[in-house]
VEXVOKE-767577 format. One line per 5 residues: number of its first residue (from 1); their letters; for each residue x, z, y of N, C-alpha, C. Coordinates in steps of 0.2 Angstrom, whole numbers. Layout:
<sites>
NUM) a) X Z Y X Z Y X Z Y ~ ...
</sites>
This chain:
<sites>
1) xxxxx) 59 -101 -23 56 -96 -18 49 -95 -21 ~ 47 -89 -22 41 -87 -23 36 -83 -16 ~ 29 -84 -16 26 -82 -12 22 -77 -13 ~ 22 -71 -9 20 -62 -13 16 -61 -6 ~ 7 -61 -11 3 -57 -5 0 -54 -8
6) xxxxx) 1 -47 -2 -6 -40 -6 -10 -40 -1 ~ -15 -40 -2 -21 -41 0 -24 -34 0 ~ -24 -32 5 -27 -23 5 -32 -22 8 ~ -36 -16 10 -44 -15 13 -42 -20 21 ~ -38 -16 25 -38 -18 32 -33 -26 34
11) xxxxx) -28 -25 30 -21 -30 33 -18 -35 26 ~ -17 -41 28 -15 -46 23 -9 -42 23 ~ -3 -43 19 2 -41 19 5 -46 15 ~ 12 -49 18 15 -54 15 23 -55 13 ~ 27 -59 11 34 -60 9 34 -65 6
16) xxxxx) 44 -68 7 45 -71 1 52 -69 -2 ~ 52 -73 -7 57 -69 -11 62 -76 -12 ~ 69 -74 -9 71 -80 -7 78 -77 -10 ~ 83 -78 -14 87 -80 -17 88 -72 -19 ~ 82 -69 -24 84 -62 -24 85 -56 -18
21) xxxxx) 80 -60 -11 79 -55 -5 72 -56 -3 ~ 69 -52 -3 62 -51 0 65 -53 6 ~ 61 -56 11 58 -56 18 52 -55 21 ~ 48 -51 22 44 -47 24 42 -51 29 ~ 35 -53 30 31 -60 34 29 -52 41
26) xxxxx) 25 -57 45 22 -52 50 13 -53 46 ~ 11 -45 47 7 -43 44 -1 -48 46 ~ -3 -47 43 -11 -52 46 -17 -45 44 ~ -22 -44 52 -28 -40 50 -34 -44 46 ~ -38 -41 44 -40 -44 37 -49 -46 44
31) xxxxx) -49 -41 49 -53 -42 50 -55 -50 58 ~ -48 -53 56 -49 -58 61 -45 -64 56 ~ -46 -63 52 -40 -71 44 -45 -76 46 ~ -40 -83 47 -44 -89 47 -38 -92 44 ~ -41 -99 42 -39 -103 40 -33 -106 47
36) xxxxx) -33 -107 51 -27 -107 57 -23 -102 55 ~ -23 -93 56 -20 -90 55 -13 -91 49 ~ -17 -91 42 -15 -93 37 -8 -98 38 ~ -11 -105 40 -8 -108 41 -2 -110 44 ~ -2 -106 51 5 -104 58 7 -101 51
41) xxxxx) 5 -94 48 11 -92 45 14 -94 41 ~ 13 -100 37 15 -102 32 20 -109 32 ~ 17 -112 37 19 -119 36 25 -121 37 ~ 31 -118 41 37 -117 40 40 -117 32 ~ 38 -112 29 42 -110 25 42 -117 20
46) xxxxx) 48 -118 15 51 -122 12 42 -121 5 ~ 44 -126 1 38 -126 -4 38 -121 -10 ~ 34 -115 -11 37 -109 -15 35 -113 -23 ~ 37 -108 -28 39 -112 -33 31 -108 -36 ~ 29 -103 -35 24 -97 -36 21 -93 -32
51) xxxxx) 13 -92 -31 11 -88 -28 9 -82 -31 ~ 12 -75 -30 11 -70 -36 4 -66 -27 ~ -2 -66 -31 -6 -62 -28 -10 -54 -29 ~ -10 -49 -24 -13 -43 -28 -16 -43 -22 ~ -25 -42 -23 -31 -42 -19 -36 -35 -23
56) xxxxx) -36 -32 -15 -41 -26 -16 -45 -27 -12 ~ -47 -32 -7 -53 -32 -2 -55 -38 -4 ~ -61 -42 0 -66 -45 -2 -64 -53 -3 ~ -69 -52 -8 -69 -59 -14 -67 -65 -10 ~ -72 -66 -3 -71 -70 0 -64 -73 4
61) xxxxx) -60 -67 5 -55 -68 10 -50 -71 3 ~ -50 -68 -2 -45 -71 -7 -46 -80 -9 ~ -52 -80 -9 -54 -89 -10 -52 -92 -3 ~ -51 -89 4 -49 -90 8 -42 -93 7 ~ -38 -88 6 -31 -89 3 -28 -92 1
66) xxxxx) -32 -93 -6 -29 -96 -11 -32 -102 -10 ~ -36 -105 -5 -39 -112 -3 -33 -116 2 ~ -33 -108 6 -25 -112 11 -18 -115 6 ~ -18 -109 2 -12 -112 -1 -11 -115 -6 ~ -18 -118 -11 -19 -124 -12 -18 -132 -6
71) xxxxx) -19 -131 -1 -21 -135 4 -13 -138 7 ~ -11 -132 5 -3 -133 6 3 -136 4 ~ 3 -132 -2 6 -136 -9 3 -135 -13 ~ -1 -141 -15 -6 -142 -22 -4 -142 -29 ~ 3 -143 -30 4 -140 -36 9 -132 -36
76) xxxxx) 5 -128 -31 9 -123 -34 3 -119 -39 ~ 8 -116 -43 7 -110 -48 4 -105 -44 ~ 0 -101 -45 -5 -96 -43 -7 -89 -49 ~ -4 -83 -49 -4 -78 -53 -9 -72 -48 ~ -13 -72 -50 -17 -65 -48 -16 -61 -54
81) xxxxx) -12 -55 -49 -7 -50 -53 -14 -45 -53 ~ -15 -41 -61 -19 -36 -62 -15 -30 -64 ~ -19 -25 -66 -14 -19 -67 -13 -18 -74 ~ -9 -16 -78 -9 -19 -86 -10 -10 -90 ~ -8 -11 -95 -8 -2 -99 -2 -2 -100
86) xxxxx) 6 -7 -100 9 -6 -103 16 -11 -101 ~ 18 -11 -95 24 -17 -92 28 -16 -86 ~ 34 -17 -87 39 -15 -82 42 -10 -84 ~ 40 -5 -90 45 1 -89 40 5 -88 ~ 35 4 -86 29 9 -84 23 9 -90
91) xxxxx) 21 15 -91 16 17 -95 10 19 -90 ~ 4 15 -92 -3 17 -86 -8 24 -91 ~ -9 28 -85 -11 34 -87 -20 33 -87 ~ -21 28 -83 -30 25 -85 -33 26 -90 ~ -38 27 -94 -39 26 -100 -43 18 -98
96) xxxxx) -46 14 -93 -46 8 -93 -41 6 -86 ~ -35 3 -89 -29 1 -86 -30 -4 -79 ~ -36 -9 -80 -38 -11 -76 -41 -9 -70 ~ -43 -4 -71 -46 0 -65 -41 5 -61 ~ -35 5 -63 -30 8 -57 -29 0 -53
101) xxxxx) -29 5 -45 -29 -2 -39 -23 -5 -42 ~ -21 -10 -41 -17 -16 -45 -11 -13 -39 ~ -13 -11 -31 -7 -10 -25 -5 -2 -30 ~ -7 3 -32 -4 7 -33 -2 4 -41 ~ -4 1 -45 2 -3 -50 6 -4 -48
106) xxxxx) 5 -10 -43 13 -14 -41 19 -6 -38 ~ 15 -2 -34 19 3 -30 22 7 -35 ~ 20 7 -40 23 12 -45 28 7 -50 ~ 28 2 -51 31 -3 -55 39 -2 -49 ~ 37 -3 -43 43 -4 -40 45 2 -39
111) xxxxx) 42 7 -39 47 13 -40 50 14 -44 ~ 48 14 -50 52 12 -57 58 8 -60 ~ 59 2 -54 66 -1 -55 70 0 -49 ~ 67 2 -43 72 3 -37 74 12 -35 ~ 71 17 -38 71 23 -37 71 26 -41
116) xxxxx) 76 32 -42 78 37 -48 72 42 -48 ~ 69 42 -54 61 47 -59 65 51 -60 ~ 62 57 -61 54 57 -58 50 55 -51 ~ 43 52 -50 43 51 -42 36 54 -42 ~ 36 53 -35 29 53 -31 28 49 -27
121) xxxxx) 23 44 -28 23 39 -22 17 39 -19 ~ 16 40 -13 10 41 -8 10 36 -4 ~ 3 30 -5 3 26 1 -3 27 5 ~ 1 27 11 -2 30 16 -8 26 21 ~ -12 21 18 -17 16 21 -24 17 22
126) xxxxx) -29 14 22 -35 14 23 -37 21 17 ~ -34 20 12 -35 27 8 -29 30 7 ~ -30 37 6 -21 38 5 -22 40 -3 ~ -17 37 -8 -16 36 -13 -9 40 -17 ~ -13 44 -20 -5 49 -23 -3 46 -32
131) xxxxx) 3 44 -33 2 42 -39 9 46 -43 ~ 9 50 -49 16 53 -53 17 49 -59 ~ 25 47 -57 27 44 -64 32 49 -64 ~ 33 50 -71 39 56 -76 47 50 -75 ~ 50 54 -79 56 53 -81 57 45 -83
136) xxxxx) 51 43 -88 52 39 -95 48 34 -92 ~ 45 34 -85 39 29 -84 35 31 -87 ~ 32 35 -87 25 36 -90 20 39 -83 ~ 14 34 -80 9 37 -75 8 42 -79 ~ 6 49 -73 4 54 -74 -5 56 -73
141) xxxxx) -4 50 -68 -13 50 -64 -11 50 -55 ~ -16 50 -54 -16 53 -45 -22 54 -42 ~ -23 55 -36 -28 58 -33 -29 52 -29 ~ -36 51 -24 -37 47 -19 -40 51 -14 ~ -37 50 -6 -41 52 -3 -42 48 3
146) xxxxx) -47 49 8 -48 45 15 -41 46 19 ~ -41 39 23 -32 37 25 -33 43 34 ~ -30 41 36 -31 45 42 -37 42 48 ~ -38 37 48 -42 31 50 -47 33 49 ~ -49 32 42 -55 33 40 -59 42 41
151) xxxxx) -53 45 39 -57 53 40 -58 52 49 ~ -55 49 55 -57 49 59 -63 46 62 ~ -63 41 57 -70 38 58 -74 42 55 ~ -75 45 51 -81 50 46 -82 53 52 ~ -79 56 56 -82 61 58 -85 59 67
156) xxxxx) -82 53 69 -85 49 73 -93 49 71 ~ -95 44 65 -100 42 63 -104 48 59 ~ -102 53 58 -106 58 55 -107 65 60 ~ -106 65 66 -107 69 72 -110 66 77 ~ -112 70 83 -117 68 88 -111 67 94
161) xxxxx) -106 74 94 -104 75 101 -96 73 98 ~ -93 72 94 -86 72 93 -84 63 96 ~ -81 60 99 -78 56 101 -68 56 96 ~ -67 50 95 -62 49 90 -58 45 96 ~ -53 47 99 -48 43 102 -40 40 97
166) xxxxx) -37 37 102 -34 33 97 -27 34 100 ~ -27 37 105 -20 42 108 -18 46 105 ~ -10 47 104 -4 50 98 -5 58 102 ~ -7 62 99 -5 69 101 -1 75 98 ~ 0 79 101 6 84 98 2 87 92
171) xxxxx) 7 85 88 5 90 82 3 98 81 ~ -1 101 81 -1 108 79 -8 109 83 ~ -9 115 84 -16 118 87 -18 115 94 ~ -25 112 95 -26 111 99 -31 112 105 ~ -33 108 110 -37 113 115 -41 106 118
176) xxxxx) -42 101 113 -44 98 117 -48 93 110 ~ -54 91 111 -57 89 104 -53 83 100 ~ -50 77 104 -47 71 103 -40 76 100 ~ -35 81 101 -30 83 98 -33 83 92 ~ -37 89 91 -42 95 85 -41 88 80
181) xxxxx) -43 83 82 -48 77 78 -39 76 76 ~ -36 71 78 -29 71 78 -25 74 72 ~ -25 81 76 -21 86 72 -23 90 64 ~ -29 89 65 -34 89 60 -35 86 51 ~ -36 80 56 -33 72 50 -28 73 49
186) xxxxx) -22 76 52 -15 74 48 -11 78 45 ~ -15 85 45 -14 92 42 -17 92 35 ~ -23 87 37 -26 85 27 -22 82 25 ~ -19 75 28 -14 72 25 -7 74 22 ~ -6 79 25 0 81 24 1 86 17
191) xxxxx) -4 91 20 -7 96 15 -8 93 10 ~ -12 90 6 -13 85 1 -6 81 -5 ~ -4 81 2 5 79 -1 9 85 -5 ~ 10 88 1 13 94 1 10 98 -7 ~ 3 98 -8 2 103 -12 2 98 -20
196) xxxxx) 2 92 -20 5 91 -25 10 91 -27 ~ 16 92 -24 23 92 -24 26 98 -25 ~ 19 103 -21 20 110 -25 22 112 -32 ~ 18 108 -36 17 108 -44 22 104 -47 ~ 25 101 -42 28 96 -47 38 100 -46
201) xxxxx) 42 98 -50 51 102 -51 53 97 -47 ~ 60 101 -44 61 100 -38 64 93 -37 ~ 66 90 -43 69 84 -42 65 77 -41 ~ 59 77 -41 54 72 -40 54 69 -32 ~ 57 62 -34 58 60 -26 48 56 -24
206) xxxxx) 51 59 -18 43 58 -12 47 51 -9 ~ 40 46 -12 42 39 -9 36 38 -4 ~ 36 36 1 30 35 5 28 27 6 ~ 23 24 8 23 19 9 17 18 14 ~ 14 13 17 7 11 17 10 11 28
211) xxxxx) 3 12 31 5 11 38 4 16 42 ~ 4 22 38 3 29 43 8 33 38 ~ 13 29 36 19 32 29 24 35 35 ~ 24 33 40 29 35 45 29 44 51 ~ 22 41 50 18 45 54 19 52 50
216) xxxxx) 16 51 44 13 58 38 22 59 36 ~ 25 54 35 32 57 34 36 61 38 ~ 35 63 47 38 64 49 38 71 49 ~ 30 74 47 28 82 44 29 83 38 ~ 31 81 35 31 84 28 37 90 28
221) xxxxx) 38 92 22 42 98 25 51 94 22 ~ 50 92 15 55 87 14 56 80 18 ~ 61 76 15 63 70 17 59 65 11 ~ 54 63 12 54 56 10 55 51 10 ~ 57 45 5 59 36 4 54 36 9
226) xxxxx) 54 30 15 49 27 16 50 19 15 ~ 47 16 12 49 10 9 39 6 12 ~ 39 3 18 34 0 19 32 -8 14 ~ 37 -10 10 36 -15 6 36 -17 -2 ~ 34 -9 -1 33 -7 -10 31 -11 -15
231) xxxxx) 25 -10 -13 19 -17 -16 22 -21 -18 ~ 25 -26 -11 26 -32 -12 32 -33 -15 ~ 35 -27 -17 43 -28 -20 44 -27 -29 ~ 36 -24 -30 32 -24 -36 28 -30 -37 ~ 27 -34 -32 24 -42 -32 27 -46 -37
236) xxxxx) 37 -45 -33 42 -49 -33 45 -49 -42 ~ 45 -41 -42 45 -40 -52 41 -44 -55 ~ 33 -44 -55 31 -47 -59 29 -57 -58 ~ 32 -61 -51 33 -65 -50 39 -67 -53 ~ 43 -64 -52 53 -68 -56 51 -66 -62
241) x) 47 -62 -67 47 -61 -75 41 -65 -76
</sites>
């Protein structure tokens, strides 16, 4: 059994990979992780052979981690997965390969072995991330922009009189500042997608992922994959090799 964590801005994200099936853990917010936490999650599980790790929020919550699960099984193997210029079938379009977020590596790596190319994979989280791989696996590049969260808070915190509610509203034109705000964020998101897909021939499957992948998928003008466990399914590839 090996154990697969991606460590994202706001939420741990976990699994394990148990006879050739992922099982997808219950998510941990990054903003309440302790050593208890950690631990209720884990301590059932049988003893992993491997911990394949990808961490994109702070230093400290990963020594965090990797301290539980030393604490736990002190001989396990421990792989802090990076982003490479050249593996799985994927070519990194970077000119420093290391500096593409390792979540959108893993998300494009598992695109790559679970899904017919050419793709578009947009994760939909704290940032919302677009990434094109062609035919042959070759990154094309991608765009970043603010998740839906975050542009809601921009404007929270960069206005006097705008209030950001957290209540779901109808989609489309509004009459009341909390819709605007709403309807607003999710027309950038959309638009954003949509206008790259513009560009791109018609066969290019839209993979979504992240935690407003459900949300953004349900406007788009196509059907997209939503595949919530991308990442971690790209954890699992580089974990079993």
């Amino acid at each position: 059994m090996n154990l697969l964590i991606d460590m994202g801005n706001t939420r741990l994200k976990w699994g394990v990979m148990l006879d050739g099936r992922l099982i997808p853990g219950r998510a941990l917010d990054n903003s309440s992780l302790n050593r208890h936490e950690l631990v209720e999650a884990w301590k059932a599980h049988p003893i992993p052979k491997r911990l394949a790790i990808a961490c994109v929020s702070a230093t400290s919550l990963l020594e965090l981690v990797v301290a539980v699960a030393v604490e736990l099984w002190p001989n396990l193997e421990i792989i802090r997965v990076k982003s490479q210029a050249q593996a799985f079938g994927v070519c990194n379009a970077y000119q420093q390969p290391e500096k593409l977020g390792v979540d959108r590596w893993l998300a494009i790596v598992a695109a790559r072995y679970y899904y017919r190319m050419p793709a578009c994979i947009v994760d939909c989280g704290t940032a919302i991330t677009v990434d094109l791989i062609d035919i042959k696996g070759h990154h094309q590049g991608g765009l970043i922009s603010p998740g839906l969260t975050l542009m809601r808070k921009s404007l929270a915190e960069g206005t006097e009189a705008l209030q950001v509610s957290e209540t779901d509203y109808i989609f489309g034109l509004a009459n009341s500042t909390g819709a605007a705000i709403y309807s607003g964020t999710l027309s950038a998101a959309v638009g954003l997608i949509e206008h790259v897909l513009a560009k791109q021939p018609d066969n290019v499957q839209l993979i979504l992922t992240g935690g407003d992948a459900g949300l953004i998928g349900r406007h788009l003008k196509g059907k997209p994959v939503i595949d919530a466990d991308l990442v971690l399914r790209g954890l699992a590839i580089v974990a079993q090799s």
